[in-house]
C-alpha positions, 0 to 999 in steps of 0.5 A: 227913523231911518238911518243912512249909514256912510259912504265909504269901504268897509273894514275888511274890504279890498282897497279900490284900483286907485288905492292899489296904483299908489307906491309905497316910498321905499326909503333906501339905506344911507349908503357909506362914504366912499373908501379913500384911495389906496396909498402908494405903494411901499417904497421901496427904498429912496436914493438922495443924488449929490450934483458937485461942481460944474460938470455934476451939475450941467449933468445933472440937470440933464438927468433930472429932465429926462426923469421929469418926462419919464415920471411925468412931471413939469419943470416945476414939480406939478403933475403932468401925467405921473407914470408911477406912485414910487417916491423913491426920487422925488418927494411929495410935498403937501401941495401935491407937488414933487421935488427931487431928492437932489442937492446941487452943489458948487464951489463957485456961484456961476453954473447955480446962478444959471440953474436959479434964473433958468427952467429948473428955477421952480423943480429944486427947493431953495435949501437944496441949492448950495454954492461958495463964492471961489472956484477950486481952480481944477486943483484936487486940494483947494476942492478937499482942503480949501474952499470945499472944506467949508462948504461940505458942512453945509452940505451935510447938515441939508443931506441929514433934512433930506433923510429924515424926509425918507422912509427908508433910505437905500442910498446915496448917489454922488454924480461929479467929475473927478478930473476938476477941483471941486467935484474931484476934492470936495466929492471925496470930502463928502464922500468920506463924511457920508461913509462915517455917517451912514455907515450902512447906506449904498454910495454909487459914485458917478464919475465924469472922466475926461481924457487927455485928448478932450481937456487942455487940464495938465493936472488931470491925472492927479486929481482923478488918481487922488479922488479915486484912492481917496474913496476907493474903499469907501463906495460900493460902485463906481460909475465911469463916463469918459468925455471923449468916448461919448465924444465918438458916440456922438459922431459914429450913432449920430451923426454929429460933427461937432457935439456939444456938451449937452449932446454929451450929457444927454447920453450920460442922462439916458444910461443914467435912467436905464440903470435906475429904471428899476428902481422908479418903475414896476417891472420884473427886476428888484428894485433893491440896487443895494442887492443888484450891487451885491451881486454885480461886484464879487470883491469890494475894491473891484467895483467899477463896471463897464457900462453900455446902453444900445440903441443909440441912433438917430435914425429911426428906421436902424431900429428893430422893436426886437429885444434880441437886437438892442442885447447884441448891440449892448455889447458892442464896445461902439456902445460903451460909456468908456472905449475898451476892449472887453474881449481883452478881459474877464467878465466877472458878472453881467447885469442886463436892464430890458425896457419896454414892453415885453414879457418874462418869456421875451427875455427868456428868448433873447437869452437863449438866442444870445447863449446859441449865438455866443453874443455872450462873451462870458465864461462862467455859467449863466444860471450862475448869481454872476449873472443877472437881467430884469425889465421895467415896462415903461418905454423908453423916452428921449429929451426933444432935441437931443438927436436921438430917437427913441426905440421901443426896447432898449438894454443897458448893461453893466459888466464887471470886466477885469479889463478896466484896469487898462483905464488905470494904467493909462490914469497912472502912467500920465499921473507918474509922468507928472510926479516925476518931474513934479509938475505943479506939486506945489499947488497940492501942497501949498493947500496943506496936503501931505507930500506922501498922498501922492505916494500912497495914492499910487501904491493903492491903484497899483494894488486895485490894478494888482487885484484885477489882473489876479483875479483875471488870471485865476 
């Protein structure tokens, strides 16, 4: 019997060419989902911005659309192309939407009725919109005594929800006219209450001033002398833009006849941005202006700065992208928010704000060109802390329609000059014009203020000017 044994490989036997052609399947490795973004940045510290009155809202909404365009966002809190993560002005709601840490507020409902049916309709949250029914009537006591007495409680109550909503408050800025009624009395009302509330916060005042040449408002002098004692030691700075000042801006940089007010708080809206740039963008300047404060203002009563923002022009080929150029302009007084001298008075401290995209080393440059150059009219040493500059990157923008064009570098100085105190003896002198002959007192009184205000209030402003001229001549 014969056996046939079966076809096949044998054991041990090298595998045929077919075999070897065949791959294994090579199971790869699950792979790990993938990281989260990384979060933003720490804040840095939030502000809250109080609009009072007809003026610090119109302004207002101004500085908000130049901060939209500059944070990239619409005019209805969706994202357009945000330039930076920092939410230390708008909040980041759950949609993926920013809302401003604003409250807009008025006495009477015309200028919010505007704001609600206008393109700013949707960027505002509805319990951030506070208005009254009755106007002040330009009179500083119906604003703080009257119909802003109620009305301030309500702000107050939405001012603590927006500080819950912050991280780490740094501050409160409150933007008004304190020539008016309601942003001269209830700002100071408010003001007051933030003090006492929270007692260890920033409080800039930004103060609207108009002068006697560009309103028809007899009692002007009063109320801005009584807002003024009223908060004098109460805020950390004081920010003053004069009407007619800007008024001139308008006319000699730009080329208009016949501004209007929105011409006028487009400006107020640009030098807004350059001295809270810091503060929204990275760059090579604290973002602390708590800090910024400290050092700008060596006394506390002696805080009302002169400020100044260059370029301004409409014509784009006067700018020079040099940062040199737009630093000497800066301290010009063609360029500051209010027309004084500075050369008639004592620099106490500078802070200039380069913007743009330049280096350190650009700075470094420009500051000893200015040294070399005397541009710098200051007495004190510059490496001294009575000096400091810094820069945020992110290139100047101006509204479309505006007239003014943007350049590449721009510098926006704040100067503690003892020459400020030239506004305050204007201020009182119409003021004890008027209470001399007792022009309209009655109205002040009528609302329940005390006859001895008017008298306090011009012994504290004699004395502020008293501490300016002291310091000036030590």
């Amino acid at each position: 019997m014969v056996c046939v044994r079966k076809k096949g490989v044998k054991k041990g036997t090298k595998k045929s060419k077919k075999a070897r052609r065949v791959k294994r399947k090579v199971v790869k490795p699950e792979l790990p989902p993938p990281l989260p973004p990384p979060p933003p940045p720490p804040s840095q510290g939030e502000f809250i911005w109080i609009h009072i009155g007809q003026a610090g809202v119109q302004v207002g909404l101004s500085c908000w659309e130049l901060f939209c365009l500059e944070h990239g966002i619409n005019l209805n809190g969706t994202v357009r192309e945000l330039t930076t993560n920092s939410t230390s002005m708008f909040s980041l709601l759950e949609d993926n939407s920013y809302v401003p840490r604003a409250l807009i507020v008025d006495t009477e409902p015309s200028v919010i009725d505007v704001l609600k049916r206008g393109s700013f309709r949707k960027l505002f949250s509805d319990e951030n919109i506070i208005s009254g029914k009755e106007s002040a009537a330009s009179n500083y006591a119906v604003g703080f005594y009257g119909v802003g007495k109620t009305l301030a409680s309500k702000v107050m109550d939405q001012l603590a929800r927006l500080a819950e909503n912050c991280n780490s408050l740094q501050g409160i800025a409150v933007f008004r006219s304190i020539s008016g009624g309601t942003g001269s009395g209830m700002g100071s009302r408010i003001i007051e209450t933030i003090k006492n509330t929270y007692p260890n916060k920033t409080i800039i005042d930004l103060n609207i001033c108009s002068s006697s040449e560009f309103s028809n408002i007899t009692v002007e002098p009063y109320n801005t002398a009584l807002a003024t004692h009223h908060v004098l030691d109460l805020v950390n700075c004081s920010l003053l833009f004069d009407n007619k000042s800007i008024y001139d801006i308008c006319g000699s940089k730009l080329d208009l006849l016949k501004p209007t007010y929105a011409n006028i708080n487009s400006i107020v809206a640009l030098v807004t941005s350059g001295v809270t740039s810091s503060l929204r963008f990275e760059g090579s300047m604290t973002s602390n202006i708590s800090k910024l404060l400290n050092q700008l203002i060596p006394q506390p009563r002696l805080h009302f700065p002169l400020i100044s923002y260059a370029p301004i022009t409409s014509c784009a080929r006067s700018i020079s992208s040099a940062s040199t150029q737009s630093a000497v302009m800066s301290f010009d007084s063609d360029y500051q928010m209010i027309k004084i001298d500075p050369t008639l008075g004592k620099y106490l401290s500078i802070c200039m704000m380069f913007r743009g995209n330049l280096k350190p080393t650009n700075i470094n440059t420009t500051i000893a060109f200015l040294q070399r150059d005397h541009s710098i009219p200051v007495t004190h040493n510059l490496n001294s802390p009575l000096f400091k500059f810094g820069l945020c990157n992110l290139l100047p923008i101006t509204m479309p329609g505006s007239g003014i064009i943007a350049a590449s570098t721009a510098t926006t100085i704040l100067c503690n000059n003892t020459v400020i105190k030239q506004y305050w003896m204007n201020t009182m002198k119409n003021y004890n014009k008027l209470l001399t002959k007792r022009v309209f007192l009655h109205h002040y009184t009528g609302e329940g203020m005390d006859e001895a205000t008017f008298d306090a209030t011009n012994e504290n402003i004699s004395k502020l000017i008293a501490e300016y001229e002291e310091i000036e001549n030590s």
